[in-house]
N, C-alpha and C positions, 0 to 999 in steps of 0.2 A: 652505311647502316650502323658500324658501330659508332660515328661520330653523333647519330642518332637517339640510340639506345645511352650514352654516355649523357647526352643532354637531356635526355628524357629524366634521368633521376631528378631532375634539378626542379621539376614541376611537379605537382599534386596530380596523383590520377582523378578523373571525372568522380568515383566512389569514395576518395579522400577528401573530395571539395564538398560532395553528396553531406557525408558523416560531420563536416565542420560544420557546414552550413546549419543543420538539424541540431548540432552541440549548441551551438550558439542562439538560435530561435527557442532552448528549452531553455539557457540560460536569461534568457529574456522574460520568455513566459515564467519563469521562478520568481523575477524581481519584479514584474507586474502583479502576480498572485502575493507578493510579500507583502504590497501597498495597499489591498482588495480591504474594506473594513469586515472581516469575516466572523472575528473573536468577538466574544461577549463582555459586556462594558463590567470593569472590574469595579468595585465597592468603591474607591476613590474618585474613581470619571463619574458615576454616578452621584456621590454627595457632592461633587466639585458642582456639577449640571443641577441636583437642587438648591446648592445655595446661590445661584445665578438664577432661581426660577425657571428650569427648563424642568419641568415635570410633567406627567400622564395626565391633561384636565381635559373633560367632553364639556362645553358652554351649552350644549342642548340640553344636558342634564339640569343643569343649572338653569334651562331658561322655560324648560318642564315644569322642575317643581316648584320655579316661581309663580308660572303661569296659574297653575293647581293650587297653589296655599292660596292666592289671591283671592283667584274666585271662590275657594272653598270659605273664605273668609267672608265675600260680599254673601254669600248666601246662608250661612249664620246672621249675621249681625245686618242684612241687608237692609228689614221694614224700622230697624233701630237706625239706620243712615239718612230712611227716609222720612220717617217720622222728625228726625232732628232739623232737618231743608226742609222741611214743611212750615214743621213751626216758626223758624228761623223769618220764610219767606213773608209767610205770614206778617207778621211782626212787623217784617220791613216794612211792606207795600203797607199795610194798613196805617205805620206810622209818617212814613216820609211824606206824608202829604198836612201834614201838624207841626213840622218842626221845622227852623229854621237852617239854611243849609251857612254854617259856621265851621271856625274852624275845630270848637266842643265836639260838635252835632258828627263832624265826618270822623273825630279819633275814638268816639264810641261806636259807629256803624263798623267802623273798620276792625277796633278791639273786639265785638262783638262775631264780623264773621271769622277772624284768627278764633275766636274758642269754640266756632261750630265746624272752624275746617280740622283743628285739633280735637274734639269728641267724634267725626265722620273718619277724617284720615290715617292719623296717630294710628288708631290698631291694626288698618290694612298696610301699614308702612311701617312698622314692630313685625309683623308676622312676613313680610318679606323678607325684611334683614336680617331674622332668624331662621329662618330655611333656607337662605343665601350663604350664613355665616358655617351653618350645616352640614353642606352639601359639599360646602367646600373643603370644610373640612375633614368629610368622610373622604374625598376623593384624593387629597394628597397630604393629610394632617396637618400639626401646625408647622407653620412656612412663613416667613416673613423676610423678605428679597429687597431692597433700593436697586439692588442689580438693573431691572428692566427698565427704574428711571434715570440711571445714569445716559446724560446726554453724551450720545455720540455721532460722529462725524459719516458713518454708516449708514444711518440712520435719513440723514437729509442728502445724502450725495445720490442727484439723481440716476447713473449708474448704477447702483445696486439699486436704486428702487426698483427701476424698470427689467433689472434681473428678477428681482423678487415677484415681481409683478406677474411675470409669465415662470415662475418656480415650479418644482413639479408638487407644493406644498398648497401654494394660489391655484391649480388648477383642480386639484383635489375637492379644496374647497368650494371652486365655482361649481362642480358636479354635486357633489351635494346639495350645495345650496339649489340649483338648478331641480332634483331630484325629489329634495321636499316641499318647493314650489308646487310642483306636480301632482305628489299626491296627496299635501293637503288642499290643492284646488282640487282635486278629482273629489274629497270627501265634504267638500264645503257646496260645491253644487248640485251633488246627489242629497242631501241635507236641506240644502233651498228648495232641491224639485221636490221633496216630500211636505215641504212646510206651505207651499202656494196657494194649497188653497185656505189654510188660516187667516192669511193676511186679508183677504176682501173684508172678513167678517171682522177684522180691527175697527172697521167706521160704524157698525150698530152697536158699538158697548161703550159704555162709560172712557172717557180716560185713566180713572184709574186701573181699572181690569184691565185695559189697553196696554197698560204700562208693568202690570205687573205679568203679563202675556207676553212681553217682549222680552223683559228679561228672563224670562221663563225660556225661551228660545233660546235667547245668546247665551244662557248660561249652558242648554243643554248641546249647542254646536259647541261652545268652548272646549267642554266635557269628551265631548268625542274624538275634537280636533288632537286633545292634551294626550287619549289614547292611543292614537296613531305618531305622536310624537316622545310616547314612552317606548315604543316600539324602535325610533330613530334614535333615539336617544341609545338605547343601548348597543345599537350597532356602530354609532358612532364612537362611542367610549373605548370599544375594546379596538375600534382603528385607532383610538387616539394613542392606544397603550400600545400597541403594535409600531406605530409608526418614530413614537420616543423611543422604544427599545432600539429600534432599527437605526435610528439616528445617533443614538451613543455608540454603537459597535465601533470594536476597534480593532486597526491593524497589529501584525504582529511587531511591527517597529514601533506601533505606538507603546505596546503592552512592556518592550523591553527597554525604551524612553523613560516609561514611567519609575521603572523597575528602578532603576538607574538614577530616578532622584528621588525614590521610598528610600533604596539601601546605598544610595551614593556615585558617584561618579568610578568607576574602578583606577583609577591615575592619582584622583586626588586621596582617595583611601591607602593606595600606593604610598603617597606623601606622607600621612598622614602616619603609617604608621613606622615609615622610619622615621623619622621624626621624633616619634614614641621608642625605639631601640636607642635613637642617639641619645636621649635623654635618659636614661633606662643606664646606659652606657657610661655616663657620664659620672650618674648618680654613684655606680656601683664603681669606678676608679675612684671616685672622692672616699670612699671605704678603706682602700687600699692600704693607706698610711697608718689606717686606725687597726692590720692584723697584726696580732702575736708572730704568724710564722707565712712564710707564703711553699708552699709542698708542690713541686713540679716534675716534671716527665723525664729530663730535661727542656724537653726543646716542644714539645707536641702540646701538654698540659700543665696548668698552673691553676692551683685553686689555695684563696685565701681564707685561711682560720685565725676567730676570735674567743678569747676565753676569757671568763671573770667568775669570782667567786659569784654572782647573781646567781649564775647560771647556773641551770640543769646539765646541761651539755656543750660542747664547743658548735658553734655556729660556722656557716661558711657566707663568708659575705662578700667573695668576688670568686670570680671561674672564669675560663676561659682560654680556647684553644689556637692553637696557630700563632697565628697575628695577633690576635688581644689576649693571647698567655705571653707572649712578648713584654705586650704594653703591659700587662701586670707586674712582670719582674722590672720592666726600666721604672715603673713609680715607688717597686721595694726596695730597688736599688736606692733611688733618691733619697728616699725617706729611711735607710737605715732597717729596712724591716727582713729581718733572716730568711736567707733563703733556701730553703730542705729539697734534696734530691730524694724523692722517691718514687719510684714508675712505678708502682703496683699499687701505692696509693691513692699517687694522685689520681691514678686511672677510676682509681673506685671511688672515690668523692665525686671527683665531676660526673660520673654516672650516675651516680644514687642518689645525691642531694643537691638541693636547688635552693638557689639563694636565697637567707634570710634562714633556714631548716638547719636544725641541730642536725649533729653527726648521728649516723645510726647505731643502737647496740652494742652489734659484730665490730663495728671500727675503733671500738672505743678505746681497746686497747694499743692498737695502730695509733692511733691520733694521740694518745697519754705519751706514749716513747716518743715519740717527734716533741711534744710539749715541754715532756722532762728534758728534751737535750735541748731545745731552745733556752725555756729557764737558767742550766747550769752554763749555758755558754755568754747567756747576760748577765749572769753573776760573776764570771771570770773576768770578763769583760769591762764591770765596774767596780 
């Protein structure tokens, strides 16, 4: 039993394996939910996503109020389209049986229906490409992308086609489309079963009436069809914006990714700015040679003063404790530049002034006796 009990410590009880097991499935589920795209697309994945042309656009919108300006357009300007093919035909038939068929005779028939299809077409194909230009640009303003035509390799590799193809973006669409199939067939038949008995009575009237009765119909199915697709149109728009928003969302690894190349790699900023201290460092030893006195702790601080009659006041143009109050006296040593024992000074220079800053006030009499005994000691000296 005790050889038991002795060995027993050596295993995990059933409740310890319990408690890892569960530690471990939480840390799991932590780094699963860390990947999840949950966060909201920050201002840069967003301009990055519109200048690649990934923005909020609905094409029903756009294929609405084409539909709508068009025909709003044939029924203004409609008996002016026809009166113009009237005469035009006229013209024709009555003449082509007068004229020779040359090669004159077919660059005037030809120049002639080029300025009847430009007096008919021209304004209905103007007021398209102005409520095209429109619409688009009320839906994502001005936008101009090559992005979407750069060829790529994505693009034709049929693998991702056949991904994309059954997407859960492509199946959306097929419901849709499937959806307004439906019911603008539902409103196009209940339309014809109200118009049937019109039509018999199209063979006792003129053809003209005949004709202006027909467009009279198709314009007023268009009309209705376009209101049941202003209704789609808006529901499809705010899925379209719903589904880009959802599609930029970003993880929180992406969010700290990004962070990281806004304000920098932290390693290389590391670098970057010792770097900046070495040079910093270097600059302020190349000073050294140029002080009047160098005023140390002994051993702990070293701070170097300059003075010139320019000046307001004596400056400190190197400091430095430990280690680089060392390095400062072996370059006063080199250079010949005096070197002053005073701990209560130097303590209070390197506290209170920082390189390139005149001495304060209070010190000024401190820092004058160290000057005056530098001065008389290079006077002695030479």
């Amino acid at each position: 039993m005790g050889c038991i009990k002795m060995f027993s410590g050596f295993y995990p009880s059933s409740s310890e394996v319990r408690s890892q097991h569960a530690s471990s499935n939480f840390l799991f589920d932590l780094q699963l939910f860390a990947g999840e795209k949950t966060e909201e697309a920050t201002a840069k994945r967003k301009g990055e996503a519109r200048q690649k042309g990934q923005v909020a656009k609905s094409m029903e919108v756009n294929s609405v109020c084409i539909i709508l300006a068009a025909f709003f357009t044939l029924k203004i300007i409609g008996s002016y389209i026809y009166d113009e093919l009237t005469r035009y035909m006229q013209t024709s038939f009555s003449n082509v049986a007068m004229v020779d068929i040359t090669i004159q005779s077919l660059r005037e028939i030809f120049f002639g229906f080029a300025i009847v299809f430009l007096k008919t077409a021209l304004p209905v194909m103007c007021v398209i490409l102005i409520v095209s230009l429109t619409i688009n640009f009320i839906q994502v303003g001005f936008l101009f992308s090559l992005e979407p035509l750069t060829p790529k390799f994505s693009k034709i590799n049929p693998i991702s086609g056949f991904g994309r193809l059954f997407s859960k973006r492509s199946l959306s669409e097929l419901v849709k489309s499937l959806l307004k199939i439906i019911i603008i067939g539902y409103f196009v038949y209940r339309f014809m079963m109200k118009q049937t008995e019109q039509v018999p009575g199209l063979i006792s009237v003129e053809l003209i009436d005949s004709l202006h009765l027909t467009a009279s119909l198709i314009l007023d199915l268009v009309f209705q069809i376009s209101a049941v697709m202003i209704v789609l149109a808006a529901f499809d728009y705010f899925y379209q914006w719903w589904e880009h928003k959802e599609s930029l969302k970003m993880s929180k690894d992406d969010i700290k990714q990004e962070f990281k190349q806004m304000e920098g790699d932290p390693l290389i900023k590391g670098k970057i700015k010792q770097r900046q201290r070495a040079m910093s460092m270097q600059r302020m030893m190349q000073e050294v040679p140029k002080a009047d006195v160098i005023v140390t702790n002994p051993t702990h601080f070293a701070v170097a003063l300059k003075y010139e009659k320019t000046m307001s006041a004596p400056i400190i143009v190197a400091k430095g404790q430990d280690l680089i109050a060392q390095r400062i006296k072996e370059i006063a040593k080199e250079s010949k530049v005096v070197i002053v024992e005073n701990k209560i000074l130097a303590r209070a220079l390197y506290a209170a002034v920082e390189i390139g800053h005149p001495v304060p006030p209070e010190l000024y009499q401190a820092v004058a006796e160290v000057l005056a005994y530098v001065y008389k000691l290079k006077k002695r000296l030479s």
